[in-house]
C-alpha positions as CSV (number, residue, x, y, z in Angstrom):
1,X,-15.0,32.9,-23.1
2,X,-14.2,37.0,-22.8
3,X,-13.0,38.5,-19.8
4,X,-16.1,40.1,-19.5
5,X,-18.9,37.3,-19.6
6,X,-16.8,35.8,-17.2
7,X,-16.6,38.5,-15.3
8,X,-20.5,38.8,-15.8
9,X,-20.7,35.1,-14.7
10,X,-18.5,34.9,-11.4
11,X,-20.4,38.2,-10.3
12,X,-23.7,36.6,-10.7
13,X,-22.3,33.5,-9.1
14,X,-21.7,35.2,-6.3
15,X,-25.3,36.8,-5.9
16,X,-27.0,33.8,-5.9
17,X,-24.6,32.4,-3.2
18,X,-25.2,35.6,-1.2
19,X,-29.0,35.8,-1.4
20,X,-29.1,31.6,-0.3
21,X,-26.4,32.1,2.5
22,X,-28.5,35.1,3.8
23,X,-31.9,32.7,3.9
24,X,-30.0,29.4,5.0
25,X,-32.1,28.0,7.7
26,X,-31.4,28.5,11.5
27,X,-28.6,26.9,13.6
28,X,-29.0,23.4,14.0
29,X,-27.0,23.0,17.3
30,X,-28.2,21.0,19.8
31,X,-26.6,23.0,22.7
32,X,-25.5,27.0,23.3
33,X,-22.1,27.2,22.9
34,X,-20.1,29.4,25.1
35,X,-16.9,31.3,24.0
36,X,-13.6,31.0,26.1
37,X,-10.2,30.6,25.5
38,X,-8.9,27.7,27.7
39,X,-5.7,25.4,27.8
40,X,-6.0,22.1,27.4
41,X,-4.3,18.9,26.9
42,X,-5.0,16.8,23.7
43,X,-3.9,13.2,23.7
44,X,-4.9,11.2,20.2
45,X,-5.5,7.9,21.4
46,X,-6.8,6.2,18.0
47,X,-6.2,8.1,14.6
48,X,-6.5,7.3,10.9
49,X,-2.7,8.5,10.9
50,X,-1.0,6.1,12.8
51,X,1.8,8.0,13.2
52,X,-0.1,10.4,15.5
53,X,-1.4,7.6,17.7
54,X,-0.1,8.4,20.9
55,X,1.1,12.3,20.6
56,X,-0.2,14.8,22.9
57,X,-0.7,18.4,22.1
58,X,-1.1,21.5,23.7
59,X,-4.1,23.3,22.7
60,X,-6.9,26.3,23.4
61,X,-10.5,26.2,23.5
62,X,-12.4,28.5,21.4
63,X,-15.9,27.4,22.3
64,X,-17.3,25.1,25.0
65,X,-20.7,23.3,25.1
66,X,-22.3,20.0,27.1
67,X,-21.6,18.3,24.5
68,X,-18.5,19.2,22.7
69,X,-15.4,21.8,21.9
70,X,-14.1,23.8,19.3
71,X,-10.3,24.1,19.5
72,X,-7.6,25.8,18.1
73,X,-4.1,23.8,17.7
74,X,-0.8,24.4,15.7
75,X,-1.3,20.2,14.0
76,X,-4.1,18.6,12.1
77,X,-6.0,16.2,13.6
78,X,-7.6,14.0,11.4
79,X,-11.7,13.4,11.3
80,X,-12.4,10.2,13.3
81,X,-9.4,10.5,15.7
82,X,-10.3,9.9,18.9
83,X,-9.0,12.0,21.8
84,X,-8.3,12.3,25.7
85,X,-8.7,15.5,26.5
86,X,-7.9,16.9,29.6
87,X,-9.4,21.0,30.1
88,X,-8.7,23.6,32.2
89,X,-11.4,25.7,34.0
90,X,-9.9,28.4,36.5
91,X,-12.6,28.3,38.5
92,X,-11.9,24.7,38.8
93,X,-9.2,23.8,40.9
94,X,-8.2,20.2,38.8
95,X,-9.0,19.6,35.4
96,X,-11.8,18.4,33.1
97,X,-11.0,14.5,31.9
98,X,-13.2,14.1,29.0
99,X,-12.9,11.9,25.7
100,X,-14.5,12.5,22.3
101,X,-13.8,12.3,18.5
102,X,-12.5,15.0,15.9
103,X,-16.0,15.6,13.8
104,X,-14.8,18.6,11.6
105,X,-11.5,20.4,10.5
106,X,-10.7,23.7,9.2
107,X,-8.0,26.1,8.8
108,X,-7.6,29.1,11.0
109,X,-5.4,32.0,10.8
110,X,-1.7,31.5,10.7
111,X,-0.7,27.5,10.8
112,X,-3.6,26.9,13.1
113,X,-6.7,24.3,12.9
114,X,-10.1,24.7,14.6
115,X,-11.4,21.3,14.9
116,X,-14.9,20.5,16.8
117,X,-14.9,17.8,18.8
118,X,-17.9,15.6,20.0
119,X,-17.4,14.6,23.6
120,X,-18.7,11.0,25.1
121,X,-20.8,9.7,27.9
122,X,-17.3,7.5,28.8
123,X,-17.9,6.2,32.5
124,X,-14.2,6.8,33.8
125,X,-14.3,10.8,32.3
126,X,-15.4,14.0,34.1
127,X,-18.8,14.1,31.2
128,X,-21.3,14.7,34.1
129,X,-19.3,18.1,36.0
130,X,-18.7,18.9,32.8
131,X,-22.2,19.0,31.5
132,X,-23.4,20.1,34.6
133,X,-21.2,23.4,34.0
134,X,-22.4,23.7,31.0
135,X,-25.9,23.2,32.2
């Protein structure tokens, strides 16, 4: 193939992918989402690694809703670990205990990972003050 059918080819590519990103259908979140940048405390308590069973990391919130994070840390977590998490809130004067599973990684700038985590309704976890801040 030339150079320039390719060319031709990658640039019209890249239209069509415009055009359907630009008509893709609204958000599908169940929940607003609200953006903050908050230390927490990660603890993988069941992973697909087993080596990272066990580890704790610090970490940073980049989003927070009722139902679940967005976080920004310096190691991948795999999908389908599940966490302890424990999350600052300065206007709180101890920390959030919640628990919930790694649903989606991706790489952010630098060596960093956003992951989103889905929180549960765990009886022994802070899930109602949390959703009631979120509320």
């Amino acid at each position: 193939m030339t150079t320039s059918l390719l060319m031709a080819r990658i640039t019209r590519f890249i239209g069509i992918r415009k055009s359907q990103l630009q008509t893709a259908a609204p958000s599908q979140r169940r929940e607003t989402r609200q953006p903050n940048l908050k230390k927490l405390f990660v603890q993988v308590t069941d992973c697909p690694d087993p080596d990272m069973t066990g580890i704790t990391l610090s970490c940073n919130t980049r989003e927070t809703s009722a139902g679940g994070l967005r976080i920004v840390a310096g190691t991948c977590i795999p999908i389908g670990s599940r966490l302890d998490l424990w999350v600052n809130i300065s206007s709180r004067p101890s920390k959030y205990f919640v628990t919930g599973e790694v649903r989606w990684v991706s790489p952010a700038a630098g060596d960093d990972y956003d992951m989103g985590i889905e929180l549960d309704a765990s009886a022994a976890t802070d899930i109602e003050a949390w959703r009631a801040l979120h509320a």
